[in-house]
Biopython code that builds the backbone (N, CA, C, O; Angstrom):
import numpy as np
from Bio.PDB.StructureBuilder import StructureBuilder

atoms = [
    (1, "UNK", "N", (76.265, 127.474, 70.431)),
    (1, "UNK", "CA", (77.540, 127.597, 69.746)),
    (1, "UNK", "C", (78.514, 126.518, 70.211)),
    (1, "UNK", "O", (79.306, 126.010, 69.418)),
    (2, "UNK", "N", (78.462, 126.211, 71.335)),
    (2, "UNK", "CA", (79.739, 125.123, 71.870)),
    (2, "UNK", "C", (79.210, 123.320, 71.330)),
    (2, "UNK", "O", (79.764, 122.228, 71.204)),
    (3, "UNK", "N", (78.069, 123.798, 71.180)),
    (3, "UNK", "CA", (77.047, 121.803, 70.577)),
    (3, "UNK", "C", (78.023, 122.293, 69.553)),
    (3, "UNK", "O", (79.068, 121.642, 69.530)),
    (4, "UNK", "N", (77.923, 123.447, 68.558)),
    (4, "UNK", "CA", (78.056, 123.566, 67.332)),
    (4, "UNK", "C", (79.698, 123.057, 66.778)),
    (4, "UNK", "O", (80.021, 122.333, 65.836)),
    (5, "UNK", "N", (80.321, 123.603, 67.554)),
    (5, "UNK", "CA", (81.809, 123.614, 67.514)),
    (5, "UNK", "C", (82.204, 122.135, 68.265)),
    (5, "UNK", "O", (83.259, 121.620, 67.893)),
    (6, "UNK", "N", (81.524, 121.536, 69.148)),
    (6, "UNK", "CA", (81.605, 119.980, 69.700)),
    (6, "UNK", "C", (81.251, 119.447, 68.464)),
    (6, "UNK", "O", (82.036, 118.556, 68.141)),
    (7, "UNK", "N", (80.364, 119.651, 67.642)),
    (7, "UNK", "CA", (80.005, 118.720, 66.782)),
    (7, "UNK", "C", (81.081, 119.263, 65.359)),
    (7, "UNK", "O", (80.674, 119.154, 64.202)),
    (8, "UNK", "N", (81.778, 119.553, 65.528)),
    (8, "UNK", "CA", (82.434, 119.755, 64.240)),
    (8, "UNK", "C", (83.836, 119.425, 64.651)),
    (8, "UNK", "O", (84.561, 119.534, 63.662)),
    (9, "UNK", "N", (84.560, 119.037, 65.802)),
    (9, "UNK", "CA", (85.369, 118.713, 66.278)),
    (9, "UNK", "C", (85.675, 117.536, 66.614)),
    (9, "UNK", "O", (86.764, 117.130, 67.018)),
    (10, "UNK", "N", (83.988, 116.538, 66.328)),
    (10, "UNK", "CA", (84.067, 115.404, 66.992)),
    (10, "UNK", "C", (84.681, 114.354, 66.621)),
    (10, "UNK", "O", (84.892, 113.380, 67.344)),
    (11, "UNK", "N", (85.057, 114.492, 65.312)),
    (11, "UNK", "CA", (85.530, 113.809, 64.474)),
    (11, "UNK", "C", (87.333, 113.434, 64.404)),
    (11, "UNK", "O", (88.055, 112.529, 63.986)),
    (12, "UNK", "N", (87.485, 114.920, 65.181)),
    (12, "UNK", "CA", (89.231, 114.852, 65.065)),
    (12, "UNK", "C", (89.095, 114.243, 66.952)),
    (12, "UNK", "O", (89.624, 113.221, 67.392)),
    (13, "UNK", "N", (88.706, 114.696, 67.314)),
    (13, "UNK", "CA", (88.397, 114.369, 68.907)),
    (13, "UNK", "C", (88.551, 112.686, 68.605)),
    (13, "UNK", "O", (89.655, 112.188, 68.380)),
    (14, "UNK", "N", (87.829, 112.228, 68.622)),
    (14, "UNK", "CA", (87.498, 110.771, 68.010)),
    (14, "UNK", "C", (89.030, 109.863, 67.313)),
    (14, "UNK", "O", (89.369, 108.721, 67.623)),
    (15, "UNK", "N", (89.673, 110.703, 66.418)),
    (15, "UNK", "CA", (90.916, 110.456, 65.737)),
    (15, "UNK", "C", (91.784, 110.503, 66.867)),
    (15, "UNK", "O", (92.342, 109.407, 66.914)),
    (16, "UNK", "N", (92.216, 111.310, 67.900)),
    (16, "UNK", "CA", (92.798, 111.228, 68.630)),
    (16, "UNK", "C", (92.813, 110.365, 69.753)),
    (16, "UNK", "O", (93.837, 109.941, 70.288)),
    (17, "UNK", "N", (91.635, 110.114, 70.100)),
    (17, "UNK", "CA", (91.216, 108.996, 71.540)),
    (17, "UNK", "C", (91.657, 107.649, 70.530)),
    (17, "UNK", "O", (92.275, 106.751, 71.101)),
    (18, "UNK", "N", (91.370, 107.486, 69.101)),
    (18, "UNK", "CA", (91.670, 106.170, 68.708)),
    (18, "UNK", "C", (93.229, 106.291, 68.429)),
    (18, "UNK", "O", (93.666, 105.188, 68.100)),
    (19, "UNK", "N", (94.075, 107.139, 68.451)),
    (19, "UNK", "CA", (95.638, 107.000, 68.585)),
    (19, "UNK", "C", (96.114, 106.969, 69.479)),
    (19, "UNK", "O", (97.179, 106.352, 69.463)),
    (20, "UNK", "N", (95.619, 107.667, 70.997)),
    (20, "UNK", "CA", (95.702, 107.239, 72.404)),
    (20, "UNK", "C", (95.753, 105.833, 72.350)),
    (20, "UNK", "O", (96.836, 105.252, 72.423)),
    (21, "UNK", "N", (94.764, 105.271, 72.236)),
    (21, "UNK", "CA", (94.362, 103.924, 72.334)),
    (21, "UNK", "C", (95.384, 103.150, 71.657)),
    (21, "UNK", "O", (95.941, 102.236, 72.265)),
    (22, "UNK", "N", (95.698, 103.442, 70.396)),
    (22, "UNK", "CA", (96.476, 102.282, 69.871)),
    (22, "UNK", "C", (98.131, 102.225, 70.190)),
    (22, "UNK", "O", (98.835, 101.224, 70.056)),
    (23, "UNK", "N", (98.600, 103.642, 70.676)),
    (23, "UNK", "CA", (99.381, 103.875, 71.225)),
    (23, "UNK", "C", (99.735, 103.108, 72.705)),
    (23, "UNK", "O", (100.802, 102.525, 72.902)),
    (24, "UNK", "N", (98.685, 103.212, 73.668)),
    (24, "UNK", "CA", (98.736, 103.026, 74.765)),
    (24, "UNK", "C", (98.654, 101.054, 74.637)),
    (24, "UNK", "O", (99.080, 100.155, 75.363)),
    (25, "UNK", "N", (98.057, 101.071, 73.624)),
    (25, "UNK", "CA", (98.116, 99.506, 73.323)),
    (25, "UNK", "C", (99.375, 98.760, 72.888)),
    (25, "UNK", "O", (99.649, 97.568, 73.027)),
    (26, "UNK", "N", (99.928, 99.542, 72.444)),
    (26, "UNK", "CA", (101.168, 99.013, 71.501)),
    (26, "UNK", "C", (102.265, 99.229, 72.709)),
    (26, "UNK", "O", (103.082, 98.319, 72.846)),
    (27, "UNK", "N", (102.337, 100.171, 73.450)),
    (27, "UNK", "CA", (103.244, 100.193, 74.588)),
    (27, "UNK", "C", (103.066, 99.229, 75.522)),
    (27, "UNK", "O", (104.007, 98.812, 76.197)),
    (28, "UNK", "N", (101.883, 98.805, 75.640)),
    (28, "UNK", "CA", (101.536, 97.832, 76.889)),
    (28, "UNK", "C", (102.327, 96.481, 76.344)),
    (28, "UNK", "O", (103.287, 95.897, 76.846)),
    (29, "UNK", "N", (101.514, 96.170, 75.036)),
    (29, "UNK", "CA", (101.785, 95.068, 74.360)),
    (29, "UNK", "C", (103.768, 94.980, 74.394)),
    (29, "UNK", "O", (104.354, 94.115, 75.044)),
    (30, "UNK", "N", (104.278, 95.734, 73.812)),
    (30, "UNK", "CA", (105.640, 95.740, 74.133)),
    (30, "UNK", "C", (106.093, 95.783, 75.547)),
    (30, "UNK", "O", (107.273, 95.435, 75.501)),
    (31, "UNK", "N", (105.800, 96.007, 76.662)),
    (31, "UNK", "CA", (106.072, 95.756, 77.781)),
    (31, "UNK", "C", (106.014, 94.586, 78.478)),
    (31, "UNK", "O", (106.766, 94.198, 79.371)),
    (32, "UNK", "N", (104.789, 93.903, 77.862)),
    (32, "UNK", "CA", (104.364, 92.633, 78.377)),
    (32, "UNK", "C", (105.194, 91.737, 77.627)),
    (32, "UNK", "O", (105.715, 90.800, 78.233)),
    (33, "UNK", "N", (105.461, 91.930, 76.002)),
    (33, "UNK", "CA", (106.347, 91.000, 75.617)),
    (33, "UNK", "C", (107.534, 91.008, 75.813)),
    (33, "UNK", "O", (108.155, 90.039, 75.376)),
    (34, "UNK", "N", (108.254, 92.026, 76.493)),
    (34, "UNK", "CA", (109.088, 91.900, 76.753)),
    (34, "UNK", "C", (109.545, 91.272, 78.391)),
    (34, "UNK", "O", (110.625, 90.703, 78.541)),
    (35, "UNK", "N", (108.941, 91.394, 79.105)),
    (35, "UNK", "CA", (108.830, 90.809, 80.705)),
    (35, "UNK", "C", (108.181, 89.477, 80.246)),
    (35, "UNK", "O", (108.388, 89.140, 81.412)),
    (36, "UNK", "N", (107.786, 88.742, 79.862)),
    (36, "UNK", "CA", (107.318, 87.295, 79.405)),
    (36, "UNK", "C", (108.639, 86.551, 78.816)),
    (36, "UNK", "O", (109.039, 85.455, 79.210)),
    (37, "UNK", "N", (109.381, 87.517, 77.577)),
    (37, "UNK", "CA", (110.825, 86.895, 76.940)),
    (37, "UNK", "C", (111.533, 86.614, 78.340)),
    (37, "UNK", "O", (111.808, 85.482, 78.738)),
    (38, "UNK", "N", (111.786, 87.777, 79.024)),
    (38, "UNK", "CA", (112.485, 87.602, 80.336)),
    (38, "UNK", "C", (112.378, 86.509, 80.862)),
    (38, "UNK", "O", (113.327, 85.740, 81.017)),
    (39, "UNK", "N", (111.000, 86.245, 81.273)),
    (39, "UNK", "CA", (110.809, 85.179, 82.386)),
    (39, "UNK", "C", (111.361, 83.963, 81.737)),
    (39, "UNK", "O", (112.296, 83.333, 82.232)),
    (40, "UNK", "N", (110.767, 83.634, 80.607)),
    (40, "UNK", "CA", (111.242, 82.425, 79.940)),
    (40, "UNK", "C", (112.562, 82.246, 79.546)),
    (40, "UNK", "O", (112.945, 81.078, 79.611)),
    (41, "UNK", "N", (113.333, 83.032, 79.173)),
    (41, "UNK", "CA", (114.938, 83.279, 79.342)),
    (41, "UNK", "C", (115.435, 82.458, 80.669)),
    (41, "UNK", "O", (116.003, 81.371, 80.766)),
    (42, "UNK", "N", (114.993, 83.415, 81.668)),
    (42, "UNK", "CA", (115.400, 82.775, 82.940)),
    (42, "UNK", "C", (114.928, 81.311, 83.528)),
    (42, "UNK", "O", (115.446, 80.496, 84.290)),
    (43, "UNK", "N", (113.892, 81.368, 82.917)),
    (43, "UNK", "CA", (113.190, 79.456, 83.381)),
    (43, "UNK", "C", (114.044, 78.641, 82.385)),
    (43, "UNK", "O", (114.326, 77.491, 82.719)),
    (44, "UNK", "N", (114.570, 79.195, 80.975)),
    (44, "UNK", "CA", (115.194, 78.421, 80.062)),
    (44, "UNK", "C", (116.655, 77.839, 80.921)),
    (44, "UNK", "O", (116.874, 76.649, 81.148)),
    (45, "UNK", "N", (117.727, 79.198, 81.393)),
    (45, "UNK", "CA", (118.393, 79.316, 82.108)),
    (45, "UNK", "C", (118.411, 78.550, 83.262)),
    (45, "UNK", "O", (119.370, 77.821, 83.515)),
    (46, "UNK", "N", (117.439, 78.645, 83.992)),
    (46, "UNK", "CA", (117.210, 77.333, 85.319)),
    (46, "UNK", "C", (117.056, 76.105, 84.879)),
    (46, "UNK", "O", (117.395, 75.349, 85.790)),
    (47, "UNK", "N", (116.638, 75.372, 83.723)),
    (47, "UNK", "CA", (116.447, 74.532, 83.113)),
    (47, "UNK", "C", (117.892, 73.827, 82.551)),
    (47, "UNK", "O", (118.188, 72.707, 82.968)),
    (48, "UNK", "N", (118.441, 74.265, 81.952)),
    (48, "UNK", "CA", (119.575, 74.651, 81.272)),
    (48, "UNK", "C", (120.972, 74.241, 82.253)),
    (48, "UNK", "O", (121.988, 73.568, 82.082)),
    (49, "UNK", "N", (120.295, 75.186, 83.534)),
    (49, "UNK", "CA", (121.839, 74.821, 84.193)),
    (49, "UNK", "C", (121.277, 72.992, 85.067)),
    (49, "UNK", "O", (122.092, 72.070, 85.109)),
    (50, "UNK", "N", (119.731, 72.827, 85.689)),
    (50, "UNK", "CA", (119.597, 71.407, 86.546)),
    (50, "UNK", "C", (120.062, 70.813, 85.017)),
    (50, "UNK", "O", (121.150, 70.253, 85.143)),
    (51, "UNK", "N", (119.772, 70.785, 84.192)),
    (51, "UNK", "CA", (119.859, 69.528, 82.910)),
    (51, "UNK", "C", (121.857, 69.490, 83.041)),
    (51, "UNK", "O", (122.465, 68.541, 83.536)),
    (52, "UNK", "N", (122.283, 70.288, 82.678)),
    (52, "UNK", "CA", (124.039, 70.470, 83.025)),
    (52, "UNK", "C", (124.924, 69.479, 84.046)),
    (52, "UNK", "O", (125.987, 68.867, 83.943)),
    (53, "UNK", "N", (123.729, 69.683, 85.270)),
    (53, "UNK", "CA", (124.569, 69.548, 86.729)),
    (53, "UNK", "C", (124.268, 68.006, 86.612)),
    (53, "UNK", "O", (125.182, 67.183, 86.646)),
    (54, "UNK", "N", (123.031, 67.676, 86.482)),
    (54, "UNK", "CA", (122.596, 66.329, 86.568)),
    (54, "UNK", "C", (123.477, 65.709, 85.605)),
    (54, "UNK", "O", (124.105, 64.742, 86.037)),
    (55, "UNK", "N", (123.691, 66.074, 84.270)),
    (55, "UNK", "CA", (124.737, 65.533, 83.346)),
    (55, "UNK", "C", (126.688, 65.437, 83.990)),
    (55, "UNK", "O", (127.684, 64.878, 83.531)),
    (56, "UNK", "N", (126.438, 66.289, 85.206)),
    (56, "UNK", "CA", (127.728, 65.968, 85.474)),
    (56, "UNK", "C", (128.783, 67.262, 85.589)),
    (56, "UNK", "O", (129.787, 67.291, 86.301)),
    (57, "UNK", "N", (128.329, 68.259, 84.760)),
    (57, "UNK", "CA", (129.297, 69.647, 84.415)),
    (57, "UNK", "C", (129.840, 70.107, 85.537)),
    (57, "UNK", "O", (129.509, 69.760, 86.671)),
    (58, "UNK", "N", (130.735, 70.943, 85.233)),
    (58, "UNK", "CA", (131.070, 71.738, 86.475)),
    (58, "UNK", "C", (130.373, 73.162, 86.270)),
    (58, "UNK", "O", (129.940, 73.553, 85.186)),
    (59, "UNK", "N", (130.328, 73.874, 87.454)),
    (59, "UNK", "CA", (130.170, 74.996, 87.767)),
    (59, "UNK", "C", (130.989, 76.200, 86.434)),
    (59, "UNK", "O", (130.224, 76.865, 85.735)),
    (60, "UNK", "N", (131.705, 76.264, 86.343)),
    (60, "UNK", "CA", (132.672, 76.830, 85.354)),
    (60, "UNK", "C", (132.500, 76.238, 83.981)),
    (60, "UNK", "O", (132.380, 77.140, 83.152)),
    (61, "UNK", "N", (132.448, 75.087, 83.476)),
    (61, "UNK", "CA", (131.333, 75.001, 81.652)),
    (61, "UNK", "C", (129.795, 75.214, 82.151)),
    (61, "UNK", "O", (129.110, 75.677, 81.239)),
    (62, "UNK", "N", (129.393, 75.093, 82.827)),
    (62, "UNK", "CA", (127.838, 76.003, 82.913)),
    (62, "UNK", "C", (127.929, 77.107, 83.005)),
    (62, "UNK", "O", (127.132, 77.829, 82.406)),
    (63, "UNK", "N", (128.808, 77.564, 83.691)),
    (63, "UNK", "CA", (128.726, 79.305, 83.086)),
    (63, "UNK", "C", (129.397, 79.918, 81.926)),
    (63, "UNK", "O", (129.002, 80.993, 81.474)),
    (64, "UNK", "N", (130.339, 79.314, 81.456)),
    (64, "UNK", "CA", (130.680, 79.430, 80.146)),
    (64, "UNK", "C", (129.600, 78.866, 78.718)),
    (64, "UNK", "O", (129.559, 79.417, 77.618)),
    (65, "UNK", "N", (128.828, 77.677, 79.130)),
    (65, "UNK", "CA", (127.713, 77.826, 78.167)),
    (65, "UNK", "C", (126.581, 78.581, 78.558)),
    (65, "UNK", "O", (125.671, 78.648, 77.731)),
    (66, "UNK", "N", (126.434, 79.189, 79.689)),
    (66, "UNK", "CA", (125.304, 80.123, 79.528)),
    (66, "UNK", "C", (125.705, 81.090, 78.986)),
    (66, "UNK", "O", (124.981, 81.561, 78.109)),
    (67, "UNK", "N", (127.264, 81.897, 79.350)),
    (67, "UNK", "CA", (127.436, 82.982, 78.175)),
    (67, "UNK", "C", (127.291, 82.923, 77.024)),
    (67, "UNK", "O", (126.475, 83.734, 76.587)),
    (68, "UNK", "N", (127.859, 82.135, 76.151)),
    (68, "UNK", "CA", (127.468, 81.539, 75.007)),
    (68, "UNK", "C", (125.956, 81.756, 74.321)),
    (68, "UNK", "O", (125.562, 82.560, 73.476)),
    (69, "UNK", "N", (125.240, 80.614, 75.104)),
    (69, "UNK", "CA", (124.109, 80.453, 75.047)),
    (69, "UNK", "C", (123.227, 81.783, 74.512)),
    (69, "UNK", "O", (122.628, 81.968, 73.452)),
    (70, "UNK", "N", (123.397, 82.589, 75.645)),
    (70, "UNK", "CA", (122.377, 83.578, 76.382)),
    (70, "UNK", "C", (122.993, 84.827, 76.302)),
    (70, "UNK", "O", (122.432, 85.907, 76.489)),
    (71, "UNK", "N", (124.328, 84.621, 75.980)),
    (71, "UNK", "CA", (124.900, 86.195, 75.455)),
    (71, "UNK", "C", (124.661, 86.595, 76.839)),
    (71, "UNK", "O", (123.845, 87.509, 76.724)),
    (72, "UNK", "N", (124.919, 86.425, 78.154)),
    (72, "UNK", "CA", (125.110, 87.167, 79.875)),
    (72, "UNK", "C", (126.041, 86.995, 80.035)),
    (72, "UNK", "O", (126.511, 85.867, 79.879)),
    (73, "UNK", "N", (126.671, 87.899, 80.375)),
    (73, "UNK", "CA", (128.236, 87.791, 81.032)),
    (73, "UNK", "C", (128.502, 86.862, 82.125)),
    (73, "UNK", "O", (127.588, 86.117, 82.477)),
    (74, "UNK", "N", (129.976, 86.793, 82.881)),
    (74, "UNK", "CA", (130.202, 85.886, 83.437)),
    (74, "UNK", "C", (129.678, 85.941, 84.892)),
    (74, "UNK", "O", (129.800, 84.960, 85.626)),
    (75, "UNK", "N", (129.008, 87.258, 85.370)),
    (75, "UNK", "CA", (129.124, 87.375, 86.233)),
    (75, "UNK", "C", (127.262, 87.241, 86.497)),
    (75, "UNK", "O", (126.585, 86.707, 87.375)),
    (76, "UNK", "N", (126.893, 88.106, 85.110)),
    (76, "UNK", "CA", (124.992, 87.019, 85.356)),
    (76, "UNK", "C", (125.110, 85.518, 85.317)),
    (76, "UNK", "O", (124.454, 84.873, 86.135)),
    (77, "UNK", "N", (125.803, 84.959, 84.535)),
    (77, "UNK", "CA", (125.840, 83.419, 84.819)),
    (77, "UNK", "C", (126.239, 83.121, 86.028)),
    (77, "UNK", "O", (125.565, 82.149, 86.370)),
    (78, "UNK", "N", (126.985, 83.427, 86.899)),
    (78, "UNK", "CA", (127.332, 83.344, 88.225)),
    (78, "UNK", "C", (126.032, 83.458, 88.837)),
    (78, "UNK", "O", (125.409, 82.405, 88.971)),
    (79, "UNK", "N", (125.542, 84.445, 89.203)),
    (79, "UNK", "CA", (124.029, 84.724, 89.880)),
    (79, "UNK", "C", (123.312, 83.745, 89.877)),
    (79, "UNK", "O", (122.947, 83.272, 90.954)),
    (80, "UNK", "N", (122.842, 83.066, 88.424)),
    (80, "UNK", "CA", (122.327, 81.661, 88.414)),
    (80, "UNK", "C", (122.783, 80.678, 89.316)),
    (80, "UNK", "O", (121.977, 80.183, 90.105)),
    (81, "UNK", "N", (124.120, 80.280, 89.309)),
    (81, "UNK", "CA", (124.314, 79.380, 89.891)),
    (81, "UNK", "C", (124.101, 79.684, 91.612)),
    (81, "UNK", "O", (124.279, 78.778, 92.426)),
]
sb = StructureBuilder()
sb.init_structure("model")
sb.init_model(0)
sb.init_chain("A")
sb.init_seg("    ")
for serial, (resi, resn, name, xyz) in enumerate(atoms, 1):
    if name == "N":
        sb.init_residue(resn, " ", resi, " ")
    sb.init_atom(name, np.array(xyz, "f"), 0.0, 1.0, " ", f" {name:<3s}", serial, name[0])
structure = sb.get_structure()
């Protein structure tokens, strides 16, 4: 009786492990793309401010174009520097 009822279940059983899965996939996938945007944000940001300094800027229009830029307040642009 339990083969019997395993085998008639197996099908929704099956439906479910493949929505686990695509679930657990789609969360990962959004996690990872989102910590990757990050990093590159911030390497853009480090980039962004040596290209600035070497051009000459001050401390104060580099953090006013990173707000701009990057939509971070004045006080994450500070941190950068």
């Amino acid at each position: 009786m339990c083969e019997a009822l395993m085998e008639l279940m197996e099908p929704e059983i099956n439906k479910i492990r493949e929505n686990v899965r695509e679930e657990t996939t789609q969360q990962v996938t959004q996690q990872v793309t989102q910590q990757v945007t990050q990093q590159v944000t911030q390497q853009g940001i480090k980039n962004a401010i040596a290209a600035l300094k070497t051009s000459g800027h001050t401390n104060d229009a580099i953090k006013n174009f990173l707000v701009m830029a990057y939509s971070i307040t004045q006080s994450e642009a500070e941190k950068y520097l």
